[in-house]
C-alpha positions in Angstrom: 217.2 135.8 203.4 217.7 132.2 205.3 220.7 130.5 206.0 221.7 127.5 207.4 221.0 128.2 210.8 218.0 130.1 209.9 216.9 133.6 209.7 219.3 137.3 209.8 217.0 139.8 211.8 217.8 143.6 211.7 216.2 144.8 215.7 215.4 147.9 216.6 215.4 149.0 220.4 214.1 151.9 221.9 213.5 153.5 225.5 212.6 157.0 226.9 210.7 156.3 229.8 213.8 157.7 232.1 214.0 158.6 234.9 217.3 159.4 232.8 219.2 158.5 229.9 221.4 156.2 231.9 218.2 153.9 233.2 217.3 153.9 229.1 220.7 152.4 228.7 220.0 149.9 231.0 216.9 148.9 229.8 218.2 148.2 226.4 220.7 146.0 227.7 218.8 143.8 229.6 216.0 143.7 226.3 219.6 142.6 224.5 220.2 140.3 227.1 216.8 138.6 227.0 216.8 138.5 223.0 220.2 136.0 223.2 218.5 134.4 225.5 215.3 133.7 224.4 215.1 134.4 220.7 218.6 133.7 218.9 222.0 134.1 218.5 223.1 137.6 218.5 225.9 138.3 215.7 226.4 142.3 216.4 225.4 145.1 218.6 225.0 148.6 217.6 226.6 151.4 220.4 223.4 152.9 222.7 222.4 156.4 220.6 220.4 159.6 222.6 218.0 160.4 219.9 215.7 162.8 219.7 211.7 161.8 219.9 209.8 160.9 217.3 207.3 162.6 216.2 209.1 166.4 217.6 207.8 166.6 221.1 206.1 163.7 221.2 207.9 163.2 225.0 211.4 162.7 226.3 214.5 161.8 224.4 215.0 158.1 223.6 218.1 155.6 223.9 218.1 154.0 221.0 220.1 150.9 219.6 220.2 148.0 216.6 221.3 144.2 217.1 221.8 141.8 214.4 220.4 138.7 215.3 220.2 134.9 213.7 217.2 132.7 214.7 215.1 129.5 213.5 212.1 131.8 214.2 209.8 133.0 211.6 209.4 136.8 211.3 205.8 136.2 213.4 207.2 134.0 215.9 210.3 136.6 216.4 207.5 139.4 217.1 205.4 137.1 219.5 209.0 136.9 221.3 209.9 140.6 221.1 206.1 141.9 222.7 206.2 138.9 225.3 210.1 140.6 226.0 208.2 144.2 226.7 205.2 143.1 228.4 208.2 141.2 230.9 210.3 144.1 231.3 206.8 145.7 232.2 205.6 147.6 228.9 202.3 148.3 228.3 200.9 149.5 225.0 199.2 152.8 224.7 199.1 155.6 222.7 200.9 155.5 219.5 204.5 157.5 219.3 203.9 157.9 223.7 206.4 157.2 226.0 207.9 153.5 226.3 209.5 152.0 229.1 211.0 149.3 226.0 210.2 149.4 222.6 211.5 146.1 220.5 211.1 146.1 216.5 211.7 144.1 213.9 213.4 146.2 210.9 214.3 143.4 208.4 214.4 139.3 208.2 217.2 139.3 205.5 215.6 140.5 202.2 212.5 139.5 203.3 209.2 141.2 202.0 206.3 141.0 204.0 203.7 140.3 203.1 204.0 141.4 199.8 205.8 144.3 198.1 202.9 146.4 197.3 201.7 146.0 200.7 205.1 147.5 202.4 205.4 150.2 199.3 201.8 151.5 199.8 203.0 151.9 203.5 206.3 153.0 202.4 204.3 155.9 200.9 201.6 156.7 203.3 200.7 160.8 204.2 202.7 162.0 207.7 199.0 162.8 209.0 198.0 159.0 208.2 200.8 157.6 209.9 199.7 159.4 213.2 196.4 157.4 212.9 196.8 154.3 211.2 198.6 150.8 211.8 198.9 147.8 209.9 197.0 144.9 211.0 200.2 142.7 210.0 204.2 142.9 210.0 205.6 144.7 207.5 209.0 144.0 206.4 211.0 145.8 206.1 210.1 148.5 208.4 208.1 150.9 206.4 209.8 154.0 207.4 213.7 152.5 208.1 214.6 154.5 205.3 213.8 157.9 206.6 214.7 157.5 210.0 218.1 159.1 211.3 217.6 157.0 215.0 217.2 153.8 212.8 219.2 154.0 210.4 222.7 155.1 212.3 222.9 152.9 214.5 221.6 150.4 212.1 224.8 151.2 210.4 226.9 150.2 213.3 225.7 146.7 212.7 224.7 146.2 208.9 226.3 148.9 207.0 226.3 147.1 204.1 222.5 145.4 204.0 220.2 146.4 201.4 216.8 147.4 201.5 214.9 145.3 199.2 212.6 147.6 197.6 214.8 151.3 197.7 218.0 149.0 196.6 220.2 151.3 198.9 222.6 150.0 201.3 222.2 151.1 205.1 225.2 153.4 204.4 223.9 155.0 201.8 220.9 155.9 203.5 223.0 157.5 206.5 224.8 159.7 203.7 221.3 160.6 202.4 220.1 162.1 205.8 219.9 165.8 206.5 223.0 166.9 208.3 220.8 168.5 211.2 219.1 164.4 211.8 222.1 162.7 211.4 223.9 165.6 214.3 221.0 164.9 216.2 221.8 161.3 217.1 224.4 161.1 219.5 226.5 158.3 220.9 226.5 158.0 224.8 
């Protein structure tokens, strides 16, 4: 979706690289601080969730959060923004699902599908063992696992309860009300 001023991204931020929850916190505010800054104009702000790691045991809990944000940037040029926002705040990329001193996604550019629909879907669908080894060599948007993820999707719904995912047709809020109990518990306002 574009609009006048340009394009509606759905962000997802992350951190779990401590020394505590608090320093997480802080983190994510100063990635929020630098996306207004540097990327667009930021429309709403998600509260800062304690969420459990992903995958189970893969290291410390995360803070997690979702922003709302409208930019003339194209979905490439607002990922070239978010990684040069990491490697600033001192993130370098390892191992996949490892810790991360800051962690900056894209979720969704409006209703955007990218780069084509059975591209994301065949993604959408991919084994839980796959996942753990392979990445796409391009964005994919929306997200390809938004939909299943509790420490997306509630805080997500702090800021876009109401957007639709272009290829499930469900709204943000009814994807919260289609979690387990035990995930959606899980996440935790701090």
């Amino acid at each position: 979706m574009q609009n006048a001023n340009g394009n509606t991204f759905l962000l997802a931020l992350g951190a779990n690289a401590g020394p505590g929850p608090q320093d997480d916190a802080k983190r994510l505010e100063m990635a929020l601080q630098r996306i207004g800054a540097k990327l667009g104009t930021v429309l709403a702000t998600s509260r800062i969730y304690r969420t459990p790691a992903f995958p189970q045991g893969a290291g410390p809990d995360f803070s997690n959060a979702c922003v709302l944000v409208e930019s003339r940037l194209s979905a490439a040029e607002m990922l070239d923004g978010l990684h040069a926002i990491e490697a600033g705040m001192g993130r370098v990329r390892g191992a996949r699902w490892a810790q991360r001193l800051i962690d900056l996604d894209i979720l969704a550019m409006g209703d955007s599908v990218l780069p084509d629909r059975a591209t994301v879907q065949r993604w959408m669908t991919l084994a839980g063992e796959d996942q753990r080894c392979l990445a796409p060599e391009t964005l994919l948007l929306p997200h390809p696992r938004l939909h299943e993820r509790a420490f997306v999707l509630v805080p997500l719904a702090d800021v876009a309860p109401d957007w639709v995912h272009p290829l499930t047709g469900q709204s943000v809020r009814a994807m919260v009300a289609a979690l387990d109990d035990a995930a959606r518990a899980a996440i935790i306002a701090l």
